[in-house]
N, C-alpha and C positions, 0 to 999 in steps of 0.2 A: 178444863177437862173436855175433852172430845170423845160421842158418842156415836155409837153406832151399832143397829138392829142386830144385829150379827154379833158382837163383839161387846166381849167388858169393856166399863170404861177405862179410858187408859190418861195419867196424870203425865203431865209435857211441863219441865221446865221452861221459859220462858225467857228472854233476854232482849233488854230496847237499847238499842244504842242508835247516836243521831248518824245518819248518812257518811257524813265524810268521815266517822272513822272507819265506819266497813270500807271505802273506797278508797281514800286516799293512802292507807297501806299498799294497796293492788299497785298502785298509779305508783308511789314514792319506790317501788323495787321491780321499776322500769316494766310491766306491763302495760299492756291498752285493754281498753275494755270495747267491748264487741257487744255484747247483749247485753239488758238489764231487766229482770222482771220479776215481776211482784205477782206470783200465782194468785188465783182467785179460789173459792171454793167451786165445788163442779154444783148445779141448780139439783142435783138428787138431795144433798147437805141441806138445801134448805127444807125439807118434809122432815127432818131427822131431827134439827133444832136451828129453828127460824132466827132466835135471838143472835146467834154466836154466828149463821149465817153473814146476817145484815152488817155485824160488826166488822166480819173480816172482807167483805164486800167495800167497805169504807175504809179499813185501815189493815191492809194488808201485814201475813204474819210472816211470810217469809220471802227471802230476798234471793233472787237465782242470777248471779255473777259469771259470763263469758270470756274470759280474760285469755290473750295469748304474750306470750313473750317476744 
């Protein structure tokens, strides 16, 4: 759950899969990848909840793929 001063909470499905299956799809139907990155929270998130903060500071939740054909 992710909060914020402003905003009800709001419940986010979740999904972990190991690396190469998000990548080697891209890669196996002849793309290159070009970027890769793993957004961080922005340091405001940490006043808001320091816990879920430090977590995704350490094990990032989402994965932002640049891929051209």
């Amino acid at each position: 759950m992710y909060l914020a001063k402003h905003l009800d909470p709001v419940e986010k499905q979740r999904y972990r899969r190991p690396l190469q299956n998000c990548i080697n799809p891209i890669l196996q139907n002849g793309f290159s990848i070009h970027t890769l990155l793993e957004p961080k929270p922005v340091k405001a998130f940490k006043d808001l909840d320091e816990k879920h903060y430090k977590e995704l500071c350490e094990f990032p939740a989402f994965l932002c793929v640049k891929a051209k054909k």
